[in-house]
ZADO-1210 file (C-alpha; in nm, 4 decimals, padded with zeros to 6 digits):
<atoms>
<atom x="02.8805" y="-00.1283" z="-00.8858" code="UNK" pos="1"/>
<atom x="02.6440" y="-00.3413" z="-01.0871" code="UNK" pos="2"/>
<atom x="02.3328" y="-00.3840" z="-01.0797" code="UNK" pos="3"/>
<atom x="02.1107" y="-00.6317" z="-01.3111" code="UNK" pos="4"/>
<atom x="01.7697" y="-00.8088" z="-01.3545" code="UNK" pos="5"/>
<atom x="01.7356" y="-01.1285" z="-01.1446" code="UNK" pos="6"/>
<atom x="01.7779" y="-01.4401" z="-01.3425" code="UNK" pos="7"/>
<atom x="01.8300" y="-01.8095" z="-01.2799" code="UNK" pos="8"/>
<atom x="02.2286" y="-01.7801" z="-01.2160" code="UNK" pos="9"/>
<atom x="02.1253" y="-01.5823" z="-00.9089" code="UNK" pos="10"/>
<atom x="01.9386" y="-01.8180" z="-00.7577" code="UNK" pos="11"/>
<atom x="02.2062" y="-01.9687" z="-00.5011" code="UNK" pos="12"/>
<atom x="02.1985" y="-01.6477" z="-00.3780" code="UNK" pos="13"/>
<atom x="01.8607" y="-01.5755" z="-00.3202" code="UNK" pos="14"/>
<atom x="01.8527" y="-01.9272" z="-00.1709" code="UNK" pos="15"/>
<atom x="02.1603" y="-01.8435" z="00.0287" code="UNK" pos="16"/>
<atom x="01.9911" y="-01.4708" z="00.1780" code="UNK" pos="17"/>
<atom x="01.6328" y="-01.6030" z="00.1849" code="UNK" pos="18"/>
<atom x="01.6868" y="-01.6010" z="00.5940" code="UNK" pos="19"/>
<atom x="01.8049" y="-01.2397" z="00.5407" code="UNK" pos="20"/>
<atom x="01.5465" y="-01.0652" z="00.4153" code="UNK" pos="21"/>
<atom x="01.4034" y="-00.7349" z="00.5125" code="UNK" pos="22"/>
<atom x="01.0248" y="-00.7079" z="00.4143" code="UNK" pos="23"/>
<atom x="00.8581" y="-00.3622" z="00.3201" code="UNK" pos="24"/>
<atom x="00.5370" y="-00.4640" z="00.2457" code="UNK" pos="25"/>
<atom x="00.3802" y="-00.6091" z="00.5986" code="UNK" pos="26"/>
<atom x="00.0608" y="-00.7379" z="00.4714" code="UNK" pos="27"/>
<atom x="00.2231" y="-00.9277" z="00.2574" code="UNK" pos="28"/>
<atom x="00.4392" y="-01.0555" z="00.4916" code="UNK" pos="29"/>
<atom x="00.1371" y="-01.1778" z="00.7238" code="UNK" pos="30"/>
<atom x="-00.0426" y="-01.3512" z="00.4841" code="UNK" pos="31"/>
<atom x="00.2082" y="-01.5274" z="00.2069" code="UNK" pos="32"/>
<atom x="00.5080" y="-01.5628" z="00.4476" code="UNK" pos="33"/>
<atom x="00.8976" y="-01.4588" z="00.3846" code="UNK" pos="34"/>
<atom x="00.9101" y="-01.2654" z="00.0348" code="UNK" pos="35"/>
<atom x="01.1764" y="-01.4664" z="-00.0634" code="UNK" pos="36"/>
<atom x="01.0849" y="-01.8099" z="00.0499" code="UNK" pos="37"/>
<atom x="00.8973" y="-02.0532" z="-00.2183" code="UNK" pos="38"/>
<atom x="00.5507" y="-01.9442" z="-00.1407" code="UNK" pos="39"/>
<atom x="00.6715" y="-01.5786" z="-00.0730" code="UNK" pos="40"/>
<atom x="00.7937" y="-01.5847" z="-00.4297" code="UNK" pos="41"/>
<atom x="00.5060" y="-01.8282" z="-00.5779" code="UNK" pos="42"/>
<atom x="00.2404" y="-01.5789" z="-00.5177" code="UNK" pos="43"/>
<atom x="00.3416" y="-01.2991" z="-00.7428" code="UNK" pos="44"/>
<atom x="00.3022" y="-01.5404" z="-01.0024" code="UNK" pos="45"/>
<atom x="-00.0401" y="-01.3034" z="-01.1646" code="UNK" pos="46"/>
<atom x="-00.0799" y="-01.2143" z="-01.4842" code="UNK" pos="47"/>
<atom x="-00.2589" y="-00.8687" z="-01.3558" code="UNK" pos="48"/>
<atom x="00.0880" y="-00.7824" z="-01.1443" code="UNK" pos="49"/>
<atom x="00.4513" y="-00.6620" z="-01.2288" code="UNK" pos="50"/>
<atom x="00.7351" y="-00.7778" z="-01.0166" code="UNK" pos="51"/>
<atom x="01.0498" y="-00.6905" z="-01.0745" code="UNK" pos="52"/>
<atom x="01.3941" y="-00.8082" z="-00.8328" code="UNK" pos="53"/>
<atom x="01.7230" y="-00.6761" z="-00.9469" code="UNK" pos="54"/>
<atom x="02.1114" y="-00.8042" z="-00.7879" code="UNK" pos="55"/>
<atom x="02.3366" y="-00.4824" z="-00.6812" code="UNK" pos="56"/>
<atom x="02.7161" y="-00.6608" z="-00.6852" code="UNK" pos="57"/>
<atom x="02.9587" y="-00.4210" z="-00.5629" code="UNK" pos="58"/>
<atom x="03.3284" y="-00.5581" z="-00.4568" code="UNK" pos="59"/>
<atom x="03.1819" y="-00.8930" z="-00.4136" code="UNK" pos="60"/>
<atom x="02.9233" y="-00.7505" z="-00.1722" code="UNK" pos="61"/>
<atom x="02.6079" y="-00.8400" z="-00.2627" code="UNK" pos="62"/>
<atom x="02.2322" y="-00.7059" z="-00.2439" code="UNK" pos="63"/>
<atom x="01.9172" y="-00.7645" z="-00.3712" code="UNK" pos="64"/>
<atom x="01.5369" y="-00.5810" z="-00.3804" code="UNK" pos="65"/>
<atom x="01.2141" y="-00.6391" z="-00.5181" code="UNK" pos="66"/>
<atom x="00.9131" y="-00.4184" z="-00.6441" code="UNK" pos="67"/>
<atom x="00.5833" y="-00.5206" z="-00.6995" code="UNK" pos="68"/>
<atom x="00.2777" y="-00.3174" z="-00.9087" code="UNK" pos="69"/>
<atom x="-00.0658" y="-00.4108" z="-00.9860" code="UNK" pos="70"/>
<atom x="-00.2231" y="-00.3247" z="-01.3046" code="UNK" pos="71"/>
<atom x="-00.4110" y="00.0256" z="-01.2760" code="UNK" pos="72"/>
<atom x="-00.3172" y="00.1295" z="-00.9321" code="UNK" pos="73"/>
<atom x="-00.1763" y="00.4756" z="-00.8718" code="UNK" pos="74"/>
<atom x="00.1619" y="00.3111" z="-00.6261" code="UNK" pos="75"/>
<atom x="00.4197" y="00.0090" z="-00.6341" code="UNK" pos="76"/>
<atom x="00.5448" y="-00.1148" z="-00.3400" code="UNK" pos="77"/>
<atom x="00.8489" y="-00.2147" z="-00.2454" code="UNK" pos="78"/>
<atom x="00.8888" y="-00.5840" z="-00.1358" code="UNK" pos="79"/>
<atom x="01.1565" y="-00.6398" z="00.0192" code="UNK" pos="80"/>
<atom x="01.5691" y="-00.5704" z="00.1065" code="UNK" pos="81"/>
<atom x="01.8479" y="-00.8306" z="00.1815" code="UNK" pos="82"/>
<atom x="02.0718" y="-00.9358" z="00.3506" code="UNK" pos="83"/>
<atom x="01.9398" y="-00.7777" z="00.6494" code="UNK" pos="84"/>
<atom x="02.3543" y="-00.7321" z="00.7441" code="UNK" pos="85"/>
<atom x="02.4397" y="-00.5136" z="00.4823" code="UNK" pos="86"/>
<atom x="02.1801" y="-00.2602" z="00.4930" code="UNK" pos="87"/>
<atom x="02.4268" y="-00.0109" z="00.5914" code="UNK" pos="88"/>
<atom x="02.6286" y="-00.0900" z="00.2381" code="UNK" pos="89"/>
<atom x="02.6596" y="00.2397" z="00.0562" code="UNK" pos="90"/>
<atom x="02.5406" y="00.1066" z="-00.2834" code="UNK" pos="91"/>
<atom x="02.1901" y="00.0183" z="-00.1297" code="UNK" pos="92"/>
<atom x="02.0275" y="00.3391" z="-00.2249" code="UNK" pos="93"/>
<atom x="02.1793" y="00.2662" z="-00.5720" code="UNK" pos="94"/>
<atom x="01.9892" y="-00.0280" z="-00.5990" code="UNK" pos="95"/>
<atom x="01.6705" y="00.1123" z="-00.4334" code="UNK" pos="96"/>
<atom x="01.6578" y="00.3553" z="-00.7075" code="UNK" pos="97"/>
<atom x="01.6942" y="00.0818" z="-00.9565" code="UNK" pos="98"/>
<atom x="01.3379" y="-00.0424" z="-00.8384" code="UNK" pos="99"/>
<atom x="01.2078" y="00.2655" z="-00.8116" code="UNK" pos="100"/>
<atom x="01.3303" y="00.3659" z="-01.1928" code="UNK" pos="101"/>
<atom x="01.1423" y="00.0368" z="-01.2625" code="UNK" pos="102"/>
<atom x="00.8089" y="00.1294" z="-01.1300" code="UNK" pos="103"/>
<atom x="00.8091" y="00.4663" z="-01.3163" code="UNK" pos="104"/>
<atom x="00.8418" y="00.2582" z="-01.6276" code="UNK" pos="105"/>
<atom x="00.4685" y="00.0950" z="-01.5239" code="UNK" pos="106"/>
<atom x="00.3464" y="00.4071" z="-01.5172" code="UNK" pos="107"/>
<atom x="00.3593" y="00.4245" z="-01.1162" code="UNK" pos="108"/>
<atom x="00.2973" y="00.7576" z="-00.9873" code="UNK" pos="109"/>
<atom x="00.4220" y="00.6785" z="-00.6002" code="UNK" pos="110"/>
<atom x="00.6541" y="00.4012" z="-00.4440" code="UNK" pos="111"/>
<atom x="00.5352" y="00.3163" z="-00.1185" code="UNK" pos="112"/>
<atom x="00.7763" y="00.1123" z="00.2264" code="UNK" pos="113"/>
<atom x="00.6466" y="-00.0201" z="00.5255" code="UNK" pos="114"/>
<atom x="00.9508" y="-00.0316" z="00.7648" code="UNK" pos="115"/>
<atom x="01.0331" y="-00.0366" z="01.0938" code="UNK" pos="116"/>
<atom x="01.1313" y="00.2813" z="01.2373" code="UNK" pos="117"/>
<atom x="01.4579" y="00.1359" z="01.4074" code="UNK" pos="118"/>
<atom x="01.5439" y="-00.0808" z="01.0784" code="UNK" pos="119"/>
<atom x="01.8703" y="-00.0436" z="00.9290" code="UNK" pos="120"/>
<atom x="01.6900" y="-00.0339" z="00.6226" code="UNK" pos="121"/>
<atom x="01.5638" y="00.3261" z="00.7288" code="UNK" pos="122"/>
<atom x="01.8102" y="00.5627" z="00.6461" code="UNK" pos="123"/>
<atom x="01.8755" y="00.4129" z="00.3130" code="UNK" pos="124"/>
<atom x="01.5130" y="00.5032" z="00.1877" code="UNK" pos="125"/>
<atom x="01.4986" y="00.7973" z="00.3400" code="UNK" pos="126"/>
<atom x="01.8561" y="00.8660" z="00.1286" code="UNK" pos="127"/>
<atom x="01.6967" y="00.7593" z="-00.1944" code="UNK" pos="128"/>
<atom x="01.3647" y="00.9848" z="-00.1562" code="UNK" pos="129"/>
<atom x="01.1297" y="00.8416" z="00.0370" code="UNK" pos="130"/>
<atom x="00.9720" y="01.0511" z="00.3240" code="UNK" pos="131"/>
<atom x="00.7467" y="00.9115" z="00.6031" code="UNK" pos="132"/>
<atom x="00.3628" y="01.0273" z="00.5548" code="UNK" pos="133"/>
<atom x="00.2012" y="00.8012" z="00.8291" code="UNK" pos="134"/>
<atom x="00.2724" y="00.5589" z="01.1018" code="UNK" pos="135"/>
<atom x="00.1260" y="00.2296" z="01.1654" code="UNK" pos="136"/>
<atom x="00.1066" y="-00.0969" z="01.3477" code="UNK" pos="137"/>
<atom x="00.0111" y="-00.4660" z="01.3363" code="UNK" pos="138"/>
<atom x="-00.2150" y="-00.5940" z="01.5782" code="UNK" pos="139"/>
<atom x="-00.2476" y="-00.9531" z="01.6266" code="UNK" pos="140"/>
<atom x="-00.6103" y="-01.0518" z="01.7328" code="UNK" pos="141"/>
<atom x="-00.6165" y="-01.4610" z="01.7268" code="UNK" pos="142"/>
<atom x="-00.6405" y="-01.5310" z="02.0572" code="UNK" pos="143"/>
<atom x="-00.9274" y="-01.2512" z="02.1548" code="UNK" pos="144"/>
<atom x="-01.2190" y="-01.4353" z="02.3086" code="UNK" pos="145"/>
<atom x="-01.5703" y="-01.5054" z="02.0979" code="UNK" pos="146"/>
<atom x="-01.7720" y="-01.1399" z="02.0021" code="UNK" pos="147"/>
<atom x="-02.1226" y="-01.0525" z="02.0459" code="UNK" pos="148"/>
<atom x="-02.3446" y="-01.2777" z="01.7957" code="UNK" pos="149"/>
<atom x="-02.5589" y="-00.9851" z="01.7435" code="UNK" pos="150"/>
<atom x="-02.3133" y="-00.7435" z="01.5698" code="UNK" pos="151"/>
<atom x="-02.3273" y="-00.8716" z="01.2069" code="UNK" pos="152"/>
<atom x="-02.1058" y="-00.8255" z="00.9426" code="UNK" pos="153"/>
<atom x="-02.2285" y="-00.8797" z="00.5878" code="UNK" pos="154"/>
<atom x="-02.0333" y="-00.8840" z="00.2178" code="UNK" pos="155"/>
<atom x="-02.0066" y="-00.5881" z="00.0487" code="UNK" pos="156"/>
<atom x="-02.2389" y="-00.5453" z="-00.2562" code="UNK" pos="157"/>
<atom x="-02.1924" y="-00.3147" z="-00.5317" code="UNK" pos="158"/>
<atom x="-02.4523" y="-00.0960" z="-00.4230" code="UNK" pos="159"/>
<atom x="-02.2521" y="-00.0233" z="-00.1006" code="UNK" pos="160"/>
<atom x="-01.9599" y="00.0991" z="-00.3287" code="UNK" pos="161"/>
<atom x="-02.0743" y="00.4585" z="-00.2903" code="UNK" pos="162"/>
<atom x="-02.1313" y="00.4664" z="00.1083" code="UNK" pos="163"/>
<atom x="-01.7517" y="00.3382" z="00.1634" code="UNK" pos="164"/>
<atom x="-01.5948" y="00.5600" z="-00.0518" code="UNK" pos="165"/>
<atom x="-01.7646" y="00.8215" z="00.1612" code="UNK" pos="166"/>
<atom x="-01.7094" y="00.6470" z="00.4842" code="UNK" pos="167"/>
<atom x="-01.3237" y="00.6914" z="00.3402" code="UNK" pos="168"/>
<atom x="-01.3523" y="01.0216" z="00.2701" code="UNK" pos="169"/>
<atom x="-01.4356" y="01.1225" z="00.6126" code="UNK" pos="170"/>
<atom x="-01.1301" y="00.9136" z="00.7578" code="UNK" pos="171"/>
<atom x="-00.8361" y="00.9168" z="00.5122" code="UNK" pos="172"/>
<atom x="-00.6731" y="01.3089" z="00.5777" code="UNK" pos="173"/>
<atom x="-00.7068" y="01.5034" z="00.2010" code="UNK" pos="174"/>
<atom x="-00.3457" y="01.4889" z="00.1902" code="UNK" pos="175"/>
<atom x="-00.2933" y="01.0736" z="00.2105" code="UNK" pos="176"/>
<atom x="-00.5808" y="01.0339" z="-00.0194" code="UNK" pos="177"/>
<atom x="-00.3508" y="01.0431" z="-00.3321" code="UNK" pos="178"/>
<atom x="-00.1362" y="00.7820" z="-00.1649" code="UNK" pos="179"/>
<atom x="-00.4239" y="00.5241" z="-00.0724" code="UNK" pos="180"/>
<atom x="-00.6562" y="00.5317" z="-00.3128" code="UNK" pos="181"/>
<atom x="-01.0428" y="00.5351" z="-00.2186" code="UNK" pos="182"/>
<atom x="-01.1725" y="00.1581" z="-00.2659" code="UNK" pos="183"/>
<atom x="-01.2544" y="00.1152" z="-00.6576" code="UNK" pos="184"/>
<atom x="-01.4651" y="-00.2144" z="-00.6508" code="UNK" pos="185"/>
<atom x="-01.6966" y="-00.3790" z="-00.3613" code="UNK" pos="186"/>
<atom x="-01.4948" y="-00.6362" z="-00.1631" code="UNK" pos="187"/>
<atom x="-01.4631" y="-00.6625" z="00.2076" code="UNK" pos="188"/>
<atom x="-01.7215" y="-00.6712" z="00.4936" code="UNK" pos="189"/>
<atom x="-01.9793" y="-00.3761" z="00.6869" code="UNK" pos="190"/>
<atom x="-02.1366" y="-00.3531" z="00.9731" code="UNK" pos="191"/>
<atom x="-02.4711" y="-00.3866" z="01.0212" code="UNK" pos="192"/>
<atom x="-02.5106" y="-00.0103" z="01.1956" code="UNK" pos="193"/>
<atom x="-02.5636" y="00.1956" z="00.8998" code="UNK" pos="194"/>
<atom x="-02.2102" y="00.2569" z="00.7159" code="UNK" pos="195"/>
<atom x="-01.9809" y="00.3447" z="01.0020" code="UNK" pos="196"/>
<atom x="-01.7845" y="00.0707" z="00.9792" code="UNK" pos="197"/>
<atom x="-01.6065" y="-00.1311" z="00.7471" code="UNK" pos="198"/>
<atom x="-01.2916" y="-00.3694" z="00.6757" code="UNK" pos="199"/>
<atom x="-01.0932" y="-00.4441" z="00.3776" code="UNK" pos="200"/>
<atom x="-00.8693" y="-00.7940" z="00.3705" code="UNK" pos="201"/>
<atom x="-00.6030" y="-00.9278" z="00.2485" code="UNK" pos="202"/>
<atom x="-00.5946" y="-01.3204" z="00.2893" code="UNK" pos="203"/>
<atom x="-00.3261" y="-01.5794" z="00.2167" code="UNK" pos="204"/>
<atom x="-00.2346" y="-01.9146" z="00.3151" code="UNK" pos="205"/>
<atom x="00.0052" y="-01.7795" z="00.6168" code="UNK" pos="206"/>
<atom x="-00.2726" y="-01.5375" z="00.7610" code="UNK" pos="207"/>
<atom x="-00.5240" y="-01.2966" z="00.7707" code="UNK" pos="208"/>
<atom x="-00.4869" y="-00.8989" z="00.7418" code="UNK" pos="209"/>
<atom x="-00.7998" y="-00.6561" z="00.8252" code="UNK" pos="210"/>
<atom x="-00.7547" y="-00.2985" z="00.7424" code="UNK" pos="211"/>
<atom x="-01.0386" y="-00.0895" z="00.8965" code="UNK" pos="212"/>
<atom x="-01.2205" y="00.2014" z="00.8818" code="UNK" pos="213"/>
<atom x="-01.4386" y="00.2664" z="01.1270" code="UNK" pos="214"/>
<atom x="-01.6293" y="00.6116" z="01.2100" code="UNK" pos="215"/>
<atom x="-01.5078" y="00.7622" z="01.5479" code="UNK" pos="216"/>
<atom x="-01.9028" y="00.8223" z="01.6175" code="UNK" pos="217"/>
<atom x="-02.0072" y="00.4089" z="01.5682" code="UNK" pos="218"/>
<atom x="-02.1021" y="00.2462" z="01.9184" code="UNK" pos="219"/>
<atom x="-01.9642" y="-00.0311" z="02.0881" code="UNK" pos="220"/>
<atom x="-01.6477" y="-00.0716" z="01.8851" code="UNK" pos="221"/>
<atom x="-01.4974" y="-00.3451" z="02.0998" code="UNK" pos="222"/>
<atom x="-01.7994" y="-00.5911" z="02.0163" code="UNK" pos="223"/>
<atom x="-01.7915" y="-00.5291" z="01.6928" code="UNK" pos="224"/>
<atom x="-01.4443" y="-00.6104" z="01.6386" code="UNK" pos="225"/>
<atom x="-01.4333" y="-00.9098" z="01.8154" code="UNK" pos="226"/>
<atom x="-01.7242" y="-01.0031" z="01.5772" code="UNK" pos="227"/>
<atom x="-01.5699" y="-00.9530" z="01.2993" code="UNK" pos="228"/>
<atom x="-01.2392" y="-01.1314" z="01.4079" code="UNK" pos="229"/>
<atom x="-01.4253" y="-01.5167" z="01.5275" code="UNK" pos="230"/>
<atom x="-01.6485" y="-01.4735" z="01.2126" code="UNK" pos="231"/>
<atom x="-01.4337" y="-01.4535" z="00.9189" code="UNK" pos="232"/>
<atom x="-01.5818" y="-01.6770" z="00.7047" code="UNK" pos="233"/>
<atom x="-01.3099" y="-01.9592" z="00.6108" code="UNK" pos="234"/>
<atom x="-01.0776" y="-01.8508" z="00.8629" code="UNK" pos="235"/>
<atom x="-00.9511" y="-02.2272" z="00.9449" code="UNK" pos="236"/>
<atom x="-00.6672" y="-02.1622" z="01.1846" code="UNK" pos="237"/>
<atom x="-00.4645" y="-01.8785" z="01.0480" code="UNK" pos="238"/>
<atom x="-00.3928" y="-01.5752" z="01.2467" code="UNK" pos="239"/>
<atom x="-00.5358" y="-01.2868" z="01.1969" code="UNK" pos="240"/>
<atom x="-00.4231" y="-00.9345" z="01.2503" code="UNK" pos="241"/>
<atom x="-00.5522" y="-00.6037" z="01.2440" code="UNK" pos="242"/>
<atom x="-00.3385" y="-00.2486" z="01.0776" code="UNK" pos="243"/>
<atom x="-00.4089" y="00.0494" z="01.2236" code="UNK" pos="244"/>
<atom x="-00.2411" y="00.3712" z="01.0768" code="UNK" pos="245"/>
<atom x="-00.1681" y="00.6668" z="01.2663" code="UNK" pos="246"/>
<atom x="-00.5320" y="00.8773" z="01.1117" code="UNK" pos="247"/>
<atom x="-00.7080" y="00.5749" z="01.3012" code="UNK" pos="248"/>
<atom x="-00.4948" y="00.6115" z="01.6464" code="UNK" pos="249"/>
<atom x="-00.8032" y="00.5801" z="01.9112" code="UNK" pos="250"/>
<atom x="-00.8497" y="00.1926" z="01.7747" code="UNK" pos="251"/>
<atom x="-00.5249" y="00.1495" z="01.9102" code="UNK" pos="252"/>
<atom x="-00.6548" y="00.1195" z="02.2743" code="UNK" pos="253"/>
<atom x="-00.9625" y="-00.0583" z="02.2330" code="UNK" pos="254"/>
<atom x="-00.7323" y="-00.3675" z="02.1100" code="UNK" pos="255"/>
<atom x="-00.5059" y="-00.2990" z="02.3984" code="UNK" pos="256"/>
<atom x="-00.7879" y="-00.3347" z="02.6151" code="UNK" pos="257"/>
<atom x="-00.9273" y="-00.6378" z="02.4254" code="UNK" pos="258"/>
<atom x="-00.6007" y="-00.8294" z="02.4819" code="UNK" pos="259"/>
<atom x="-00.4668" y="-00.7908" z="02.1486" code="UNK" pos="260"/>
<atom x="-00.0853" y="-00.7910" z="02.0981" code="UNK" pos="261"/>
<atom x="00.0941" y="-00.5181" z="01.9270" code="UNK" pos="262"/>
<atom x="00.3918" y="-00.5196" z="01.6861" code="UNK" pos="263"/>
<atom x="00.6883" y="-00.2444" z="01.6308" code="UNK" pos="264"/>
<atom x="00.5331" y="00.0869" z="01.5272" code="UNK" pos="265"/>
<atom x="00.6222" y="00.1163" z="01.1426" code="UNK" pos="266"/>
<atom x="00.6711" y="00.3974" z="00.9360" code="UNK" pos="267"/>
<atom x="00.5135" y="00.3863" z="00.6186" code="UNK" pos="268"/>
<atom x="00.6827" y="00.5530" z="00.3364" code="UNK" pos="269"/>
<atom x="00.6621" y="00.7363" z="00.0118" code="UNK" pos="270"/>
<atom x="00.8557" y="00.8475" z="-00.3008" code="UNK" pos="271"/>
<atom x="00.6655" y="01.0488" z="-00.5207" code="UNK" pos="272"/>
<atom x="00.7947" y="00.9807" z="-00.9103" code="UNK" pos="273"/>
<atom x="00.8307" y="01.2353" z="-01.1331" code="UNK" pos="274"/>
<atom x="00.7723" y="01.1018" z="-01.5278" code="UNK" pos="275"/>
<atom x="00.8576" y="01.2756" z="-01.8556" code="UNK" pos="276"/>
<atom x="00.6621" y="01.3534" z="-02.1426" code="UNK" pos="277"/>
<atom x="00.8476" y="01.2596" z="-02.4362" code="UNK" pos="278"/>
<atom x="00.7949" y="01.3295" z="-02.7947" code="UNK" pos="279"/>
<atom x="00.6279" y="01.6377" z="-02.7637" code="UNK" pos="280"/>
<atom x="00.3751" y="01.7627" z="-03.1118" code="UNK" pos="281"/>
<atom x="00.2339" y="02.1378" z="-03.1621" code="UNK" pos="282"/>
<atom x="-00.1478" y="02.0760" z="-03.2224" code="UNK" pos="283"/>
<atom x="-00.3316" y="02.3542" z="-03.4490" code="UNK" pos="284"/>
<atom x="-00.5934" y="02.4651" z="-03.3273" code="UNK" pos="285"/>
<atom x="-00.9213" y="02.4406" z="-03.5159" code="UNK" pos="286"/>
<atom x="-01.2635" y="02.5764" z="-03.5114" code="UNK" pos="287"/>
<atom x="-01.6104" y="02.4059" z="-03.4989" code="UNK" pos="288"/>
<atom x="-01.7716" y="02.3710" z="-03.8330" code="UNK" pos="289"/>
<atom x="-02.0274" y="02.5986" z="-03.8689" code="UNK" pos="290"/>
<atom x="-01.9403" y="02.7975" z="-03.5911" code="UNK" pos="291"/>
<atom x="-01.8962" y="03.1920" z="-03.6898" code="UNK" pos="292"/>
<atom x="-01.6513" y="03.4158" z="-03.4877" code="UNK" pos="293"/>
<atom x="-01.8552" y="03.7736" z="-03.4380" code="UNK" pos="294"/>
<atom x="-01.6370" y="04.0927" z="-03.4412" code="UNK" pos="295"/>
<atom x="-01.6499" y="04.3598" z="-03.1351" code="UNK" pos="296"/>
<atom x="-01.6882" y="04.6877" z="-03.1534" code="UNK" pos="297"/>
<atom x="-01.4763" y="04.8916" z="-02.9150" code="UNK" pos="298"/>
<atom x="-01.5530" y="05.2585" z="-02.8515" code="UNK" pos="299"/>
<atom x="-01.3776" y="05.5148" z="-02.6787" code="UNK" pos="300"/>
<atom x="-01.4063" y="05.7008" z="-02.4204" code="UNK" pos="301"/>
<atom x="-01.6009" y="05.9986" z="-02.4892" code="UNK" pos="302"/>
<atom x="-01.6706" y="05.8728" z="-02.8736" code="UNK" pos="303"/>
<atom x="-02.0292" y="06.0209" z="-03.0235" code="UNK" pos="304"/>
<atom x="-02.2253" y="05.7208" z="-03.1614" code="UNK" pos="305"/>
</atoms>
């Protein structure tokens, strides 16, 4: 088996699987379309992102992955698998922990899947490391009727920064927060009842994605995401879906209930990456100038002073 970078010989063949592939990032998938179709592959062209795709040939069966990092987060993310008919190809996991290997050399910490818990695509991830640590599911809210005008959601400012990340505290279980970091700069929309709810977004020409976090304690739930669904600003005409992972489970049938239509449940995935300190150096240590060291005076038991 060999495996190598993608390069422009390969291009028939991503060409020739682009029908094929498997994504693992579902977000992505919503809102810039089939990983490797022309826009798919068009919008990791950032200067702030690594992407990496590498070719697995093996007897003249081929494979191919990508893996996708963003400058200063903590996780990569795997973007996708193909063809879809050869996931059960025992070189796969080879070639999964090609773009794994790659993601430890950006100084990624975690490698994180989105799949479908009856993919094909399963078992190979869960041979090559990864573990499931939560469950969720896309909800696709387009066709939900107008909200209530009176439930307002406004931009987040910088000086809201402070009440999400707590908001996120009290949501996120202590054990995911490693995996999903807290939110590091203001972007996305709150409510305007006090800081009980709140939605990031991811937005691309294919679609919208909300991920929420709302308090089990705010009021009238359904209203307010309805609201926040017919008033995203420069929505135009592209869907717009909601994920909700398995921590945030009682959203799940106010959507139902709303009319919203659910995907496949997915289970979201992890490989934690372990990376090596190399060139080790002994450091002598030194003491303070000026700083004196006093001597003790121990006496025994029983000792006249």
């Amino acid at each position: 088996m060999s495996i190598h970078q993608l390069d422009l010989l390969d291009l028939p063949t991503l060409y020739r699987y682009r029908g094929e592939a498997v994504s693992l990032d579902s977000a992505r998938l919503l809102t810039r379309g089939n990983p490797m179709g022309a826009m798919g592959m068009m919008s990791y062209v950032n200067p702030s992102r690594h992407i990496y795709s590498a070719v697995s040939d093996n007897d003249g069966a081929t494979l191919l992955g990508g893996i996708i990092h963003t400058n200063g987060d903590t996780f990569a993310k795997l973007l996708y698998l193909a063809p879809a008919s050869r996931l059960g190809d025992h070189s796969l996991p080879g070639l999964i922990e090609d773009l794994t290997a790659e993601a430890g050399q950006w100084g990624a910490f975690h490698v994180l899947a989105e799949v479908d818990e009856t993919s094909a695509a399963f078992v190979p991830l869960r041979m090559s490391g990864f573990s499931v640590y939560a469950w969720q599911r896309m909800w696709d809210v387009s066709e939900l009727p107008a909200g209530n005008q009176n439930c307002k959601w406004l931009r987040v400012r910088s000086i809201d920064l402070p009440s999400i990340q707590s908001l996120y505290h009290q949501i996120v279980p202590p054990l995911l927060q490693p995996l999903e970091p807290a939110p590091k700069r203001a972007a996305g929309f709150m409510c305007n009842e006090g800081m009980r709810c709140y939605v990031s977004t991811s937005s691309g020409l294919a679609g919208i994605v909300l991920f929420p976090l709302i308090h089990p304690e705010a009021t009238d739930v359904s209203a307010k995401l309805l609201s926040i669904i017919n008033h995203f600003p420069n929505r135009s005409r592209r869907p717009v879906y909601f994920c909700v992972r398995s921590y945030e489970a009682w959203l799940e049938p106010v959507l139902e209930d709303l009319g919203a239509k659910s995907a496949a449940r997915q289970a979201v995935m992890v490989k934690h990456l372990t990376r090596l300190v190399k060139d080790e150096q002994t450091v002598r240590a030194t003491q303070p100038v000026g700083a004196t060291v006093q001597p003790s005076r121990v006496s025994r038991i029983g000792e006249k002073k």
